[in-house]
Biopython code that builds the backbone (N, CA, C, O; Angstrom):
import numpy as np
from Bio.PDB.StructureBuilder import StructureBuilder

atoms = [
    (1, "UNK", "N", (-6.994, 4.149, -22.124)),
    (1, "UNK", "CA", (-5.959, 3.462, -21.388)),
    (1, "UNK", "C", (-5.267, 4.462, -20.465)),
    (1, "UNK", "O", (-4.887, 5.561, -20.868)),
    (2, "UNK", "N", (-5.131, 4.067, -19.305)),
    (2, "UNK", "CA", (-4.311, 5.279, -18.099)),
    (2, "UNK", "C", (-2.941, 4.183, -18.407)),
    (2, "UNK", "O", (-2.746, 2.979, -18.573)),
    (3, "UNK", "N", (-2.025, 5.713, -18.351)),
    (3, "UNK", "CA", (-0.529, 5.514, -18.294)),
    (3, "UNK", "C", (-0.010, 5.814, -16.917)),
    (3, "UNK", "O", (-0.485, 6.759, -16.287)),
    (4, "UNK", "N", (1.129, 4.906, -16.317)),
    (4, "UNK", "CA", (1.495, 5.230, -15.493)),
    (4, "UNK", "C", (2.733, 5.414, -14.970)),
    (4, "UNK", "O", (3.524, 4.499, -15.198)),
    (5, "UNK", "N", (3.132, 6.340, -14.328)),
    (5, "UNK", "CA", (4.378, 7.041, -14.143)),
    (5, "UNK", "C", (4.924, 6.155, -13.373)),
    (5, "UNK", "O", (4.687, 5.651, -12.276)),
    (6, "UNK", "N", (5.804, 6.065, -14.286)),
    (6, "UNK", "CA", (7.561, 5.134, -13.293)),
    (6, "UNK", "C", (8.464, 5.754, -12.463)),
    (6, "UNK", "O", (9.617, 5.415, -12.196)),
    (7, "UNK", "N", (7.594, 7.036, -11.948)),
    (7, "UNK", "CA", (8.078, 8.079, -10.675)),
    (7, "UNK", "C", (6.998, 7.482, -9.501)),
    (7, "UNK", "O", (7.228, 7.419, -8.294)),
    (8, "UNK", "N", (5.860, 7.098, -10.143)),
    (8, "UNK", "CA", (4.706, 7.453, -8.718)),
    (8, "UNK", "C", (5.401, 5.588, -8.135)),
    (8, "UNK", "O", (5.586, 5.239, -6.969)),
    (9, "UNK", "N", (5.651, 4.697, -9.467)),
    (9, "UNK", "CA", (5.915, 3.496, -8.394)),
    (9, "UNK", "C", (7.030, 3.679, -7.946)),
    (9, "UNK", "O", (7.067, 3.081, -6.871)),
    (10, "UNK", "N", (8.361, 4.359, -8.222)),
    (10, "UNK", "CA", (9.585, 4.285, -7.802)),
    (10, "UNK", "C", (9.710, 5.302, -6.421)),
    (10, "UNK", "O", (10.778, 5.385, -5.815)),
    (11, "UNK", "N", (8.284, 6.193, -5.928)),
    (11, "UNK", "CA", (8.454, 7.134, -4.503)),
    (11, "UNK", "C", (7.774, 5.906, -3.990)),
    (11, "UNK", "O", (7.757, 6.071, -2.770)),
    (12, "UNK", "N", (6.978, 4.306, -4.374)),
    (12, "UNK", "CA", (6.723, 4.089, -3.467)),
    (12, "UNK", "C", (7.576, 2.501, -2.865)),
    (12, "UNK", "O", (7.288, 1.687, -1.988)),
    (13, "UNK", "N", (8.880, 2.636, -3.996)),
    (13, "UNK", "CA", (9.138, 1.298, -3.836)),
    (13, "UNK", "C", (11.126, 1.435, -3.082)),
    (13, "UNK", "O", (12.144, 0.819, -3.397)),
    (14, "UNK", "N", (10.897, 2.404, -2.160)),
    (14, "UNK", "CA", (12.923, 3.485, -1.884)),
    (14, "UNK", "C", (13.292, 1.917, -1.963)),
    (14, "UNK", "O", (12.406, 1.082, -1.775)),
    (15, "UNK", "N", (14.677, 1.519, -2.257)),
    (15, "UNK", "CA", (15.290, 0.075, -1.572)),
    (15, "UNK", "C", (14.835, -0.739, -2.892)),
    (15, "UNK", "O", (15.790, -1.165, -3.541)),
    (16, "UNK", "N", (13.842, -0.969, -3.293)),
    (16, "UNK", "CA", (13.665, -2.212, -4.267)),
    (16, "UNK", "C", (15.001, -2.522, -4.906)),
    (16, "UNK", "O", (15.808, -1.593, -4.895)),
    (17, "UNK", "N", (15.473, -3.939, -5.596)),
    (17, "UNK", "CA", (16.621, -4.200, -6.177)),
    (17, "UNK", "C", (15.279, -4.106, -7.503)),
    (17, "UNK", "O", (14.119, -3.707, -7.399)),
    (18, "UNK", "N", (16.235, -4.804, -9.036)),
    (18, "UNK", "CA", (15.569, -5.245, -9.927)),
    (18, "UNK", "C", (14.587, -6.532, -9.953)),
    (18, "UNK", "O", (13.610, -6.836, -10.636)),
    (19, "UNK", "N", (15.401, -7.239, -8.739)),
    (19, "UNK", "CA", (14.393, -8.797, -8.633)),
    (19, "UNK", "C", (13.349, -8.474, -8.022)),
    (19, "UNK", "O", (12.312, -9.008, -8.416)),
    (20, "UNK", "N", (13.259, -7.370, -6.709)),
    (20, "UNK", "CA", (12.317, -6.851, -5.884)),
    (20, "UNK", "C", (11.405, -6.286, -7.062)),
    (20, "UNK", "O", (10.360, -6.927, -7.169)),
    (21, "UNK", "N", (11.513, -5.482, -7.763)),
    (21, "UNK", "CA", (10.830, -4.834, -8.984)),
    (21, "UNK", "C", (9.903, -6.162, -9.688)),
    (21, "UNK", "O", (8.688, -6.340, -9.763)),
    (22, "UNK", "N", (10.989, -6.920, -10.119)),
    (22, "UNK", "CA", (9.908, -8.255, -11.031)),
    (22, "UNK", "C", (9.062, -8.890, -10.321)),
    (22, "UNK", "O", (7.916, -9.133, -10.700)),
    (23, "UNK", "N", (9.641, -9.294, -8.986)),
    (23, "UNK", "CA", (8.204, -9.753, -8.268)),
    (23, "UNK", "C", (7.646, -9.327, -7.847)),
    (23, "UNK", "O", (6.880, -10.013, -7.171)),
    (24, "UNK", "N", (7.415, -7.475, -7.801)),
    (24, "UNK", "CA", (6.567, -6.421, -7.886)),
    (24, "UNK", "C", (4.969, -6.374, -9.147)),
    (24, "UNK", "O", (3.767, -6.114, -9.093)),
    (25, "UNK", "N", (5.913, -6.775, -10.070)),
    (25, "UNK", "CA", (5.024, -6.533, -11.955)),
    (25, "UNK", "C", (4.504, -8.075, -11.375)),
    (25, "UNK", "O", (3.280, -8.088, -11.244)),
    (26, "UNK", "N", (5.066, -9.174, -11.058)),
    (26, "UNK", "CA", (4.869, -10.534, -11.123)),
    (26, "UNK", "C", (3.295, -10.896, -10.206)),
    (26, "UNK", "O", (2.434, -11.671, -10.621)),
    (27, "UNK", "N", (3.220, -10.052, -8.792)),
    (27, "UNK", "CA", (2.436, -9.772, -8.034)),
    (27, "UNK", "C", (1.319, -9.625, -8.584)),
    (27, "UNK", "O", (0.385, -10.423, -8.668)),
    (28, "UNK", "N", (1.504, -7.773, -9.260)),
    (28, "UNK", "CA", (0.759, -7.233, -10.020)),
    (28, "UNK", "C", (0.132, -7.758, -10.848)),
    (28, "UNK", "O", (-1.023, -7.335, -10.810)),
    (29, "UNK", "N", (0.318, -8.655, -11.785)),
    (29, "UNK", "CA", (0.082, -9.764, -12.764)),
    (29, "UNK", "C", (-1.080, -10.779, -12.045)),
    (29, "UNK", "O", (-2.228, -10.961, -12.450)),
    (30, "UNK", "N", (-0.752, -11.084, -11.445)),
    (30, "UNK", "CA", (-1.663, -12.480, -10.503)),
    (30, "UNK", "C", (-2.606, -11.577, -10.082)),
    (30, "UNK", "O", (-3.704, -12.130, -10.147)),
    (31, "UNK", "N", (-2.700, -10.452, -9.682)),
    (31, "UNK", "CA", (-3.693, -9.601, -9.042)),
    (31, "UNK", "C", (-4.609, -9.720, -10.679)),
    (31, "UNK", "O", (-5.494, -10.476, -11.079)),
    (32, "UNK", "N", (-4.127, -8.969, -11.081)),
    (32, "UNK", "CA", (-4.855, -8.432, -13.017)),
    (32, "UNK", "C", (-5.748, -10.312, -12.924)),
    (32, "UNK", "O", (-6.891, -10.654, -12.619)),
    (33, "UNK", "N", (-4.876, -10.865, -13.230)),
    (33, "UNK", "CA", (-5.775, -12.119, -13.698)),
    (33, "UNK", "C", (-6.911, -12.795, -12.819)),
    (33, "UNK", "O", (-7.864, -13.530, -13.079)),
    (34, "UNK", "N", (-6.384, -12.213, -11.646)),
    (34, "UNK", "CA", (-7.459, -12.868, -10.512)),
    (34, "UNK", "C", (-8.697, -11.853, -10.414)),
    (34, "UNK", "O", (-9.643, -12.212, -9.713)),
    (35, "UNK", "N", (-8.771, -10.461, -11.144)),
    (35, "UNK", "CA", (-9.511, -10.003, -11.183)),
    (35, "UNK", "C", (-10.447, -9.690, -12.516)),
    (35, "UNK", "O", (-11.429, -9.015, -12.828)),
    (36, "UNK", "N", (-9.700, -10.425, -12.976)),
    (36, "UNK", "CA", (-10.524, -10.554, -14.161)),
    (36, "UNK", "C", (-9.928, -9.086, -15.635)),
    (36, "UNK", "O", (-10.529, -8.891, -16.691)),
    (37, "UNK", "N", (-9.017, -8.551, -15.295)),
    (37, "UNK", "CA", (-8.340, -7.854, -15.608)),
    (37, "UNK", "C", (-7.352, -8.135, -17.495)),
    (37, "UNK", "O", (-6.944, -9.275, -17.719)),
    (38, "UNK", "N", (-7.180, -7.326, -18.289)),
    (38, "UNK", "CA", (-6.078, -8.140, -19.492)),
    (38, "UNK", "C", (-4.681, -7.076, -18.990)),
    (38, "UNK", "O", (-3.484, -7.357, -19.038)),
    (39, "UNK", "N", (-5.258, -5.947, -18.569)),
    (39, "UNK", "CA", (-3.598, -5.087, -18.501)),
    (39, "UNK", "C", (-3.648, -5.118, -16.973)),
    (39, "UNK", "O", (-4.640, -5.460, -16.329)),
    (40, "UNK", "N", (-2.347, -4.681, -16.400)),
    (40, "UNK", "CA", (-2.143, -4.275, -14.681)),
    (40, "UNK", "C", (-2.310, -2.904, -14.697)),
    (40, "UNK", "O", (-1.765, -2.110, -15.465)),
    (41, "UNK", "N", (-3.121, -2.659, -13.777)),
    (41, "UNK", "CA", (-3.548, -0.953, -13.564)),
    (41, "UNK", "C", (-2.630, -0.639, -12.158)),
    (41, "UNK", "O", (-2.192, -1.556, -11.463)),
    (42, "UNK", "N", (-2.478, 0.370, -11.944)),
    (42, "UNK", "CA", (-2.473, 1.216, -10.633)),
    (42, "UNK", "C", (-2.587, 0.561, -9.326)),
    (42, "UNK", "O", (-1.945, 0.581, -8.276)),
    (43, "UNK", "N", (-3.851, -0.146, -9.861)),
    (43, "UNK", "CA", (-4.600, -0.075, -8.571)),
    (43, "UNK", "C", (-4.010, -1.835, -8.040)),
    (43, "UNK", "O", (-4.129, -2.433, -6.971)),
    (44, "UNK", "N", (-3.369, -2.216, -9.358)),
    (44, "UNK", "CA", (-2.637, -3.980, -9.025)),
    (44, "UNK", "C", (-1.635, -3.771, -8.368)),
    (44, "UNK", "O", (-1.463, -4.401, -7.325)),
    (45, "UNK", "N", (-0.398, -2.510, -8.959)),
    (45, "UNK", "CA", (0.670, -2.597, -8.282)),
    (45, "UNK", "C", (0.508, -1.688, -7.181)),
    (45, "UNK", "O", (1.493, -1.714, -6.443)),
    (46, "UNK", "N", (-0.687, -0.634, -6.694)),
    (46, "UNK", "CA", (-0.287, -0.675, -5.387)),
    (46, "UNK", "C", (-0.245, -1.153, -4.759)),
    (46, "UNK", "O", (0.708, -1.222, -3.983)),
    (47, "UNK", "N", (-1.683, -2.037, -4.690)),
    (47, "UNK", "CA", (-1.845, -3.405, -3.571)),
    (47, "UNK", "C", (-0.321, -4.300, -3.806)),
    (47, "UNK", "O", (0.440, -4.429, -2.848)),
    (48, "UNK", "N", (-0.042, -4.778, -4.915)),
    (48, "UNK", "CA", (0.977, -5.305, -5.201)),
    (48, "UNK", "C", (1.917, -4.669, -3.755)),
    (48, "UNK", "O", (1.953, -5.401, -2.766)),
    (49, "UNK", "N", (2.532, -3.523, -3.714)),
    (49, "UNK", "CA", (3.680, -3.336, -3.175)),
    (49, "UNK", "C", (3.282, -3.176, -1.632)),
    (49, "UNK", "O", (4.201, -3.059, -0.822)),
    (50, "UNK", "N", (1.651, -3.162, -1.086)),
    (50, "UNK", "CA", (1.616, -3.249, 0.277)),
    (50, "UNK", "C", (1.880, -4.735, 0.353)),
    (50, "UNK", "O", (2.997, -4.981, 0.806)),
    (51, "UNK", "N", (1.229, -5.686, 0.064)),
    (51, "UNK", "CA", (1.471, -6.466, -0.076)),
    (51, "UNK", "C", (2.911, -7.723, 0.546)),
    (51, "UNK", "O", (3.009, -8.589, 1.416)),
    (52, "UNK", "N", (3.915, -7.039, -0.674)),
    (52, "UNK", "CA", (5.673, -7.160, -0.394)),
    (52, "UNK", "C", (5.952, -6.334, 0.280)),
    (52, "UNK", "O", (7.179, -6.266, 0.209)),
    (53, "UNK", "N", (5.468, -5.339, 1.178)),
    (53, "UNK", "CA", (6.079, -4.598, 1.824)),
    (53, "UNK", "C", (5.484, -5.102, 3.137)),
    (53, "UNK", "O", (6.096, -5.946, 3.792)),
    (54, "UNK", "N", (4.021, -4.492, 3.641)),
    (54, "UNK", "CA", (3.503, -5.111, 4.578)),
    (54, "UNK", "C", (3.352, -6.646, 4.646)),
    (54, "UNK", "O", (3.518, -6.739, 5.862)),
    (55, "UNK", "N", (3.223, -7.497, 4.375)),
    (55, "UNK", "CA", (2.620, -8.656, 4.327)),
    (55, "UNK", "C", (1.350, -8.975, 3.580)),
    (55, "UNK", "O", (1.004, -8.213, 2.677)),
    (56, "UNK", "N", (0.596, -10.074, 3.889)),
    (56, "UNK", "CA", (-0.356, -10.552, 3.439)),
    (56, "UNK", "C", (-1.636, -9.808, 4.193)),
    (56, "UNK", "O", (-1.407, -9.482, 5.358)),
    (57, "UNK", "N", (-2.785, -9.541, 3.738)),
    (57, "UNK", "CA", (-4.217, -9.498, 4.371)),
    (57, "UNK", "C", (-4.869, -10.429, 5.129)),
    (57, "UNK", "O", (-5.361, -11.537, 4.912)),
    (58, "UNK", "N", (-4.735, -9.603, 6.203)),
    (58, "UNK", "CA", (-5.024, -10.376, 7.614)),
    (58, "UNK", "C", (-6.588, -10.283, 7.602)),
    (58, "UNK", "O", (-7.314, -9.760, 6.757)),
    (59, "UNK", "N", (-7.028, -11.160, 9.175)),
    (59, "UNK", "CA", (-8.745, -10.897, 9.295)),
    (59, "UNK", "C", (-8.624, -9.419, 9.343)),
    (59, "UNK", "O", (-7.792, -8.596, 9.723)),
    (60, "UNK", "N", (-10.232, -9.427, 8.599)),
    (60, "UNK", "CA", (-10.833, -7.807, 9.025)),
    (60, "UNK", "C", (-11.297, -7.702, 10.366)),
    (60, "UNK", "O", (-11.642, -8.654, 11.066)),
    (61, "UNK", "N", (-11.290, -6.560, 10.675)),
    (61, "UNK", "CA", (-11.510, -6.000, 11.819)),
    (61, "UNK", "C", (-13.078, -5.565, 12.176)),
    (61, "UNK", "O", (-13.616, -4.546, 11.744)),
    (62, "UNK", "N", (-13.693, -6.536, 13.043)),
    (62, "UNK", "CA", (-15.190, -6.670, 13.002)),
    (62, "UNK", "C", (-15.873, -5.306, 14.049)),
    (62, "UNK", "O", (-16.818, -4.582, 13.737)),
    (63, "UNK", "N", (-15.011, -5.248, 15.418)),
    (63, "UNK", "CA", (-15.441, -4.269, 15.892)),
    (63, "UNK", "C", (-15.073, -2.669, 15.877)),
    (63, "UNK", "O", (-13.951, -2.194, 15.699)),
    (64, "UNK", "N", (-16.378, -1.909, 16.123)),
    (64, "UNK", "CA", (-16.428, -0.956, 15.678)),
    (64, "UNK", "C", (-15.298, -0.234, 16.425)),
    (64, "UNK", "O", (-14.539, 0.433, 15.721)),
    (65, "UNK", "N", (-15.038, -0.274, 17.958)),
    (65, "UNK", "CA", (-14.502, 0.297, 18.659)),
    (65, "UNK", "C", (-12.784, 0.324, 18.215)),
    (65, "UNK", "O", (-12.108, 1.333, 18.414)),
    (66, "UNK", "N", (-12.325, -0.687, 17.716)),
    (66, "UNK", "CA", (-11.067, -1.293, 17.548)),
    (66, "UNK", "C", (-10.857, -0.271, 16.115)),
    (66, "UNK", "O", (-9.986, 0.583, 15.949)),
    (67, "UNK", "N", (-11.883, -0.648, 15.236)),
    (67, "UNK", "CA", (-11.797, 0.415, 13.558)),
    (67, "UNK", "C", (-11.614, 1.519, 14.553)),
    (67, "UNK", "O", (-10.470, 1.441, 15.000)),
    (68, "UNK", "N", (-12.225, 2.437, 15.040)),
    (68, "UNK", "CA", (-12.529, 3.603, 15.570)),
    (68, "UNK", "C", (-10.832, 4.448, 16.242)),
    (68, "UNK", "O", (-10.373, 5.559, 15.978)),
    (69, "UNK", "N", (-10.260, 3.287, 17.199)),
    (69, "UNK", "CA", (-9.224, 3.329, 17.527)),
    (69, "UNK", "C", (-7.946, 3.484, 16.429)),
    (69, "UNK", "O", (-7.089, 4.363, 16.520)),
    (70, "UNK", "N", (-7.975, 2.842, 15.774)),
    (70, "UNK", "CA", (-6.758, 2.231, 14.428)),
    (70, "UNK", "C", (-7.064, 3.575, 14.043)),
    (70, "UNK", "O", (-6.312, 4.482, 14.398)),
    (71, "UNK", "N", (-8.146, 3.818, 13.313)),
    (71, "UNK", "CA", (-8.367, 5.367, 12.480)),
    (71, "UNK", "C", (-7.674, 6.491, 12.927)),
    (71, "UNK", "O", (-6.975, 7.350, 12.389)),
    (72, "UNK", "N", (-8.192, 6.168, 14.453)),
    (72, "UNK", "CA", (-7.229, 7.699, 14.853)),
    (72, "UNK", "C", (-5.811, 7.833, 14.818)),
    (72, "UNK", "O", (-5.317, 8.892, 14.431)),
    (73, "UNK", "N", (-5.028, 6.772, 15.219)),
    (73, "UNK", "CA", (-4.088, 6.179, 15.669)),
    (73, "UNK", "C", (-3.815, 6.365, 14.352)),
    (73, "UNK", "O", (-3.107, 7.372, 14.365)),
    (74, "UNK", "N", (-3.978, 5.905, 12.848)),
    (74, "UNK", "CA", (-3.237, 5.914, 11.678)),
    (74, "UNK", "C", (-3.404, 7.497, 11.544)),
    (74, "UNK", "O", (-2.473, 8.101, 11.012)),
    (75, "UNK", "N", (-4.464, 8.184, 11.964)),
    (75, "UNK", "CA", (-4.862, 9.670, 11.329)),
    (75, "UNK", "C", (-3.763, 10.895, 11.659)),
    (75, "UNK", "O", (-3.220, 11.787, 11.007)),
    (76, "UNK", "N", (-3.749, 10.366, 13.216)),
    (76, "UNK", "CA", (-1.780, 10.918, 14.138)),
    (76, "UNK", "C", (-0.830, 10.727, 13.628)),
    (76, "UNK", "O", (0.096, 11.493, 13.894)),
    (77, "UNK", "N", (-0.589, 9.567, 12.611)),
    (77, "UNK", "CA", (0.770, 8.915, 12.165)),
    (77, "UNK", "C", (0.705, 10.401, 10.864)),
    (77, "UNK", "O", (1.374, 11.432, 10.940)),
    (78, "UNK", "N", (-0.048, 10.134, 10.051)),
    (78, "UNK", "CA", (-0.630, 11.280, 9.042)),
    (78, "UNK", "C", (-0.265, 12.493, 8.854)),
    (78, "UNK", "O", (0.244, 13.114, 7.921)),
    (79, "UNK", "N", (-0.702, 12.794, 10.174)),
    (79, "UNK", "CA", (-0.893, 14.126, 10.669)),
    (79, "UNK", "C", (0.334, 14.887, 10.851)),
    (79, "UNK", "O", (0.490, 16.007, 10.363)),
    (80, "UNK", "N", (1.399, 14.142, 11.711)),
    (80, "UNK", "CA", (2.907, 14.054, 12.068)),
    (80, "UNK", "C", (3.571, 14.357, 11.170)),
    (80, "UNK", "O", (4.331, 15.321, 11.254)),
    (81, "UNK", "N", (3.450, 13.514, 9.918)),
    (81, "UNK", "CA", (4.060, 13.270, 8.582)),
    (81, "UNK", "C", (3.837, 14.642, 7.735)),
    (81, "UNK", "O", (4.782, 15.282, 7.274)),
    (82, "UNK", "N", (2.470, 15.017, 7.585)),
    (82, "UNK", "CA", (2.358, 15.968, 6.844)),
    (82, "UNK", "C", (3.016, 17.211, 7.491)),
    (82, "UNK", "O", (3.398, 18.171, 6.822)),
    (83, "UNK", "N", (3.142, 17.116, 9.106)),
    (83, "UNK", "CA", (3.227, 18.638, 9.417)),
    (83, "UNK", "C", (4.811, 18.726, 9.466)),
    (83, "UNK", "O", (5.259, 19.871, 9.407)),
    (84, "UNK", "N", (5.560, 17.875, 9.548)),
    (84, "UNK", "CA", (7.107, 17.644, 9.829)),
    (84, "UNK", "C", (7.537, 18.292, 8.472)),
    (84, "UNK", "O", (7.379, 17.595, 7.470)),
    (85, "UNK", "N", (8.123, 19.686, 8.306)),
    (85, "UNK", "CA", (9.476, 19.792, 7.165)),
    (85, "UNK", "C", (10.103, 18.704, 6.626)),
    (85, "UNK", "O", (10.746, 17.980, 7.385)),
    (86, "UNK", "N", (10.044, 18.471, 5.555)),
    (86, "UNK", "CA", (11.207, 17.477, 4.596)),
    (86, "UNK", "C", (10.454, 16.160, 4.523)),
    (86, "UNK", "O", (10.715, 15.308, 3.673)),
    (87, "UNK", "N", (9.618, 16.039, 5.340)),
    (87, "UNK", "CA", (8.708, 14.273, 5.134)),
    (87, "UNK", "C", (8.346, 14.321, 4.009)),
    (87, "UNK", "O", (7.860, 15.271, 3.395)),
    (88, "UNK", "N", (8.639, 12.953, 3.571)),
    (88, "UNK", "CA", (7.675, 13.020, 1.646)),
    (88, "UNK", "C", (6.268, 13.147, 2.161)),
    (88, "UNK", "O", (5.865, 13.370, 3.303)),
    (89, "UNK", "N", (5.748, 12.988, 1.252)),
    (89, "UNK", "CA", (4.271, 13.006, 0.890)),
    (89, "UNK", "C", (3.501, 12.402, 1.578)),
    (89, "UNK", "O", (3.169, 11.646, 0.665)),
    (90, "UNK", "N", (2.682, 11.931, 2.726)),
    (90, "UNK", "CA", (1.630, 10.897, 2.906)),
    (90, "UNK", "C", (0.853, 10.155, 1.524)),
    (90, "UNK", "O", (0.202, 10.795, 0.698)),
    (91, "UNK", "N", (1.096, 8.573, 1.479)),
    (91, "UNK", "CA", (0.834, 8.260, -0.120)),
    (91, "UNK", "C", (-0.764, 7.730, 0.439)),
    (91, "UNK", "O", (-1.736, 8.395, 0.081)),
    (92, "UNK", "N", (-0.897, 6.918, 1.027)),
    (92, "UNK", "CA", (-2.177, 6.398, 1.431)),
    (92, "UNK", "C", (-2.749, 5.925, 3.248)),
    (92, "UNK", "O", (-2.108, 5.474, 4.197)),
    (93, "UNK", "N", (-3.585, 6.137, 3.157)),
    (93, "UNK", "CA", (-3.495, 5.319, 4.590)),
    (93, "UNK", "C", (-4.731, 3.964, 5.008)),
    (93, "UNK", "O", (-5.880, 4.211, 5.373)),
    (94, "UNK", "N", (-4.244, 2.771, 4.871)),
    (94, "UNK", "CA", (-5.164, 1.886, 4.731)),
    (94, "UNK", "C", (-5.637, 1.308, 6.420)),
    (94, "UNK", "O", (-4.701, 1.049, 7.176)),
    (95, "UNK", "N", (-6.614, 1.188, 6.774)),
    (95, "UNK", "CA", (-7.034, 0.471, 7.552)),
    (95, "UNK", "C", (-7.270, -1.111, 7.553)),
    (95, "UNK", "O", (-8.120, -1.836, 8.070)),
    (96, "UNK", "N", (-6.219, -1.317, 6.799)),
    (96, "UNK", "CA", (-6.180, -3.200, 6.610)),
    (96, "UNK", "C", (-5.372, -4.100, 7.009)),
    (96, "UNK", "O", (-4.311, -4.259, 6.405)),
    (97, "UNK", "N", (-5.669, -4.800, 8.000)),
    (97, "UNK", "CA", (-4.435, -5.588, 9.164)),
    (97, "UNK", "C", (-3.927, -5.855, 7.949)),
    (97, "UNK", "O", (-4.675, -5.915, 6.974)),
    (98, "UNK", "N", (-2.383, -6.081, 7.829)),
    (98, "UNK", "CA", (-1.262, -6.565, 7.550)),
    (98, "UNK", "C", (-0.439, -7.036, 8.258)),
    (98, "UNK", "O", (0.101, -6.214, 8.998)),
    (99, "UNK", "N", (-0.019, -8.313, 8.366)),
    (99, "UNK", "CA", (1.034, -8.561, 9.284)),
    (99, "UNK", "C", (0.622, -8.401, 10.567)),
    (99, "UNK", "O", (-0.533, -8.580, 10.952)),
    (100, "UNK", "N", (1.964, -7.915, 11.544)),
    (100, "UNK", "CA", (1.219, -7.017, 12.573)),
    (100, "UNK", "C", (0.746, -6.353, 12.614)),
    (100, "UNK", "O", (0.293, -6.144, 13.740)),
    (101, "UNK", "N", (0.383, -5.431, 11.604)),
    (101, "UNK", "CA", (0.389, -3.863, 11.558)),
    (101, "UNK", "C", (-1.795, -3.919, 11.359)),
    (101, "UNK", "O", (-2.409, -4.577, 10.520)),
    (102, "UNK", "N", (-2.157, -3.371, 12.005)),
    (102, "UNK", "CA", (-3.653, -3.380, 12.364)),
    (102, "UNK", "C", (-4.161, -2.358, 11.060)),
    (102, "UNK", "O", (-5.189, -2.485, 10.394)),
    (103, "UNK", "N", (-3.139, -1.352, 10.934)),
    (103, "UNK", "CA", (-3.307, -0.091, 9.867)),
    (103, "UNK", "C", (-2.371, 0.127, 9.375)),
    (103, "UNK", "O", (-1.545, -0.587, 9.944)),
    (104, "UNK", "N", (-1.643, 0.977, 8.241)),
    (104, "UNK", "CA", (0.031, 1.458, 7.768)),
    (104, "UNK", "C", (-0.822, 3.144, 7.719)),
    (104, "UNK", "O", (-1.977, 3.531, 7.900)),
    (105, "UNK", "N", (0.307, 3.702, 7.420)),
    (105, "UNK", "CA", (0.307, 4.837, 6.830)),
    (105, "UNK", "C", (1.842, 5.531, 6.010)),
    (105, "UNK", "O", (2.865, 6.011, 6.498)),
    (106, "UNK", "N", (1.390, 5.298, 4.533)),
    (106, "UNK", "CA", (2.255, 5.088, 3.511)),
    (106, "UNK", "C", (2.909, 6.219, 3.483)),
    (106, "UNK", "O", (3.802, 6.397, 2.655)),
]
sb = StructureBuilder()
sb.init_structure("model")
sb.init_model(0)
sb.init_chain("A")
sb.init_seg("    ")
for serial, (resi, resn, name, xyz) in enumerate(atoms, 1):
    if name == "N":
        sb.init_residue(resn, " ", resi, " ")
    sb.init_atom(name, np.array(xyz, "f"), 0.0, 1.0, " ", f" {name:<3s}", serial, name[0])
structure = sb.get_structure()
């Protein structure tokens, strides 16, 4: 069984109230069962919190040129982040429309 630190979700959730939190686990939950899952892993509540944070999963992105573009474009956002004094951590960087957002970088 992996345990998981109530530090790694709380650097990724700044602002959450307690209700924001339950329909965080609540998310997480529907993810676990829809995947066929009995416990919520990691990998529920991260999606979980892009999710409530970004939005829902938009169409994928069919052409190559457009992926190609976004990549770099999220890879700069990255790049910025890591090299800037005092920025937290870069947590992930997904190439998955959300919302508006074509890519994030966490």
């Amino acid at each position: 069984m992996i345990r998981m630190s109530l530090s790694t979700v709380a650097i990724r959730t700044p602002g959450f109230s307690g209700a924001d939190l339950a329909n965080l686990m609540n998310e997480a939950a529907i993810l676990a069962g829809r995947r066929g899952k009995e416990r919520i892993t990691l990998k529920e509540i991260d999606d979980s919190i892009d999710r409530i944070v970004a939005g829902m999963e938009g169409t994928k992105m069919t052409d190559g040129r457009s992926k190609i573009l976004v990549a770099y474009h999220e890879t700069g956002h990255a790049i910025c982040a890591t090299l800037t004094p005092g920025h937290d951590p870069v947590q992930k960087v997904p190439l998955v429309p959300r919302g508006q957002a074509r890519g994030l970088t966490w």
